[in-house]
N, C-alpha and C positions, 0 to 999 in steps of 0.2 A: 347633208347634215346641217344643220339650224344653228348656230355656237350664240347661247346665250350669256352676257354677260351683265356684271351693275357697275355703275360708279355712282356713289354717291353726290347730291348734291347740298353743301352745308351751308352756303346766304345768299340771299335774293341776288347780290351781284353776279353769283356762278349762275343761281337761275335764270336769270334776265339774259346772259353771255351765250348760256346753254342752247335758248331756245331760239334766241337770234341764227345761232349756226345752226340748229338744225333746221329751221323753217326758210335756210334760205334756197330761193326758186331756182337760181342755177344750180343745184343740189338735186329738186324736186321736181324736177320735170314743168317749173313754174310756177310750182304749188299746186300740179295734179295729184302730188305721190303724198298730201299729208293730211292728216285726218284724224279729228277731235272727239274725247269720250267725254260731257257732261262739262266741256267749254269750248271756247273759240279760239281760234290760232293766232286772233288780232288781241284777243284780250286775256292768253294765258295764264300771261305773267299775275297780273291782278285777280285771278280767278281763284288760281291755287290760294293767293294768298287770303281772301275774302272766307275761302272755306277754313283756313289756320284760325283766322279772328274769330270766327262764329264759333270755335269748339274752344275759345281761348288756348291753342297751340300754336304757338307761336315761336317755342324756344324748341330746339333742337335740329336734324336733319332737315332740308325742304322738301327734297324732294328726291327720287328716284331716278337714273338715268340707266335702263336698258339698252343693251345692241345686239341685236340680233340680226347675223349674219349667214349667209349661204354663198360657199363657192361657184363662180360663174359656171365650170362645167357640169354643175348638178343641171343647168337648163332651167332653174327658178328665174322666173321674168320678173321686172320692175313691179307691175300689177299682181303676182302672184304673192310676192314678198310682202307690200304693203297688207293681203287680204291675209294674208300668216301670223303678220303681227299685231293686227286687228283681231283675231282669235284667240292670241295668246293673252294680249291683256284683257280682251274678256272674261276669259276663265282664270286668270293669274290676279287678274284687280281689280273684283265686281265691285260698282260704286263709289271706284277711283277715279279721280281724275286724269285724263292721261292724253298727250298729244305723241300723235306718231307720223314719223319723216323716215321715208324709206329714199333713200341715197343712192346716183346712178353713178356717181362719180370714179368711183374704183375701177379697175380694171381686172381684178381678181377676184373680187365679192359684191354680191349684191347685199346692201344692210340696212337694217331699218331701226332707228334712236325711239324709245320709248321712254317721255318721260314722264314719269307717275306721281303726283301729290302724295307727299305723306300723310295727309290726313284725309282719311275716307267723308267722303261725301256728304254719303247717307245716316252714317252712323257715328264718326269722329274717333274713332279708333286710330291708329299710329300704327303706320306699316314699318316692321321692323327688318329692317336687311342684316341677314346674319346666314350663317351655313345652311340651315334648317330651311329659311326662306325659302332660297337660292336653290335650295337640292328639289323644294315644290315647286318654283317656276318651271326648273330643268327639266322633269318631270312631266309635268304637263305640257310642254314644248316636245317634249320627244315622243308623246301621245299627240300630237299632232303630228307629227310629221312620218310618224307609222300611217297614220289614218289616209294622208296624204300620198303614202307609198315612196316617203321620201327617206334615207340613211340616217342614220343619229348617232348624234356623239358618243364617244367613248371619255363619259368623267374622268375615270380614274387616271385617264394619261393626258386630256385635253385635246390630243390629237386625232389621235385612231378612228376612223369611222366605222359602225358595226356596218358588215355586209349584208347585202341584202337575202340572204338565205337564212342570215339573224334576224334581220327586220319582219322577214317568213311568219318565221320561229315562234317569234315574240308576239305577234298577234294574234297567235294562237295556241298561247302561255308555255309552249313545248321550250322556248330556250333556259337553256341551264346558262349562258351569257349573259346574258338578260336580270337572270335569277340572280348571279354572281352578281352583277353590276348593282343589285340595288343594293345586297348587305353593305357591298362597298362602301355605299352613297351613305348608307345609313351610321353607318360606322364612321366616318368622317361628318355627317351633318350633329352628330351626337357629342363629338369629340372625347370617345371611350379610349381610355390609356389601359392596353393590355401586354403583357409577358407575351414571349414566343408561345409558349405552352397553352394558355387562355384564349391567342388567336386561334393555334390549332384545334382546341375546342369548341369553340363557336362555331366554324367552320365544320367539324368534325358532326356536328349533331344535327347541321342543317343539309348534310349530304357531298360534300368539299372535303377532299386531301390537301393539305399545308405541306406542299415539297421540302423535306427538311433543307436540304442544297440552296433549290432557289426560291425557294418559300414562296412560288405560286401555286394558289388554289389551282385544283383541279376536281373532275366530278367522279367521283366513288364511283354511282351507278347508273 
């Protein structure tokens, strides 16, 4: 399973500190594991900030700092990792800015820092990180790593890994886990405030019993 996270970054000081640590070579196999969208690694810092000038954005967030992580016994390589997270901000941040530093140093995880300009490129739009974001990145992350034949997270607990007779499943739309997982997703990226009885409904129309006990869905049919 892939565990994507953000932290934001909010003034060029965190920026500049950000990219210092993740670009550093005893991290990256010397700087083989890091690898730039639409700047250079030596001239990040400045790069992001030249595209903020040009769309006059200049005040708010800087920038985006992704992690995205895989446990050592899933068998993900240093090189496989970096080529994971070069996929994801592909599809996750066309015409962003974005350096990425995949990290040997852990002993439990292989991880990879993506960090993303908040202001698009091409276009000067403002990437906004919020639930809804967050729930699309995770999203397309975990269609990668179906694609890939690799576990993915289970959001609603942060922990849980779907098994792979779910991951099966799910590629070929047959899971009702899968199905559940996303109302979930949806439901929390929305942040809809509902009565016990309104959950059970929701659920109730989309094909899910709300255990009155332990108020876990379940599938009717």
């Amino acid at each position: 399973m892939a565990i994507a996270n953000v932290v934001p970054i909010k003034s060029t000081t965190h920026l500049s500190s950000c990219l210092a640590y993740i670009l550093n070579p005893e991290k990256t196999s010397g700087g083989e594991l890091v690898y730039c969208s639409d700047c250079d690694s030596a001239t990040a810092y400045t790069d992001f900030l030249e595209v903020q000038k040009m769309y006059d954005e200049t005040d708010g967030r800087i920038a985006h700092q992704f992690i995205h992580s895989f446990p050592r016994e899933q068998g993900v390589t240093n090189e496989q990792a970096l080529e994971l997270a070069k996929e994801l901000a592909e599809k996750a941040f066309p015409a962003y800015q974005c350096v990425i530093a995949t990290h040997t140093d852990s002993e439990n995880t292989v991880h990879s820092h993506i960090v993303v300009n908040a202001i698009n490129a091409k276009y000067g739009y403002r990437y906004h990180d919020n639930l809804e974001t967050l729930s699309i990145v995770r999203k397309i992350n975990d269609d990668i790593c179906l694609e890939h034949g690799l576990p993915i997270i289970d959001h609603i607990t942060g922990l849980k890994s779907i098994d792979s007779t779910t991951s099966y499943l799910t590629k070929t739309g047959k899971s009702w886990k899968y199905e559940l997982k996303t109302h979930l997703d949806f439901l929390l990226a929305s942040n809809q405030k509902m009565i016990f009885p309104q959950l059970q409904e929701y659920f109730r129309v989309r094909g899910f019993e709300l255990d009155k006990e332990r108020k876990t869905p379940c599938r009717t049919s």
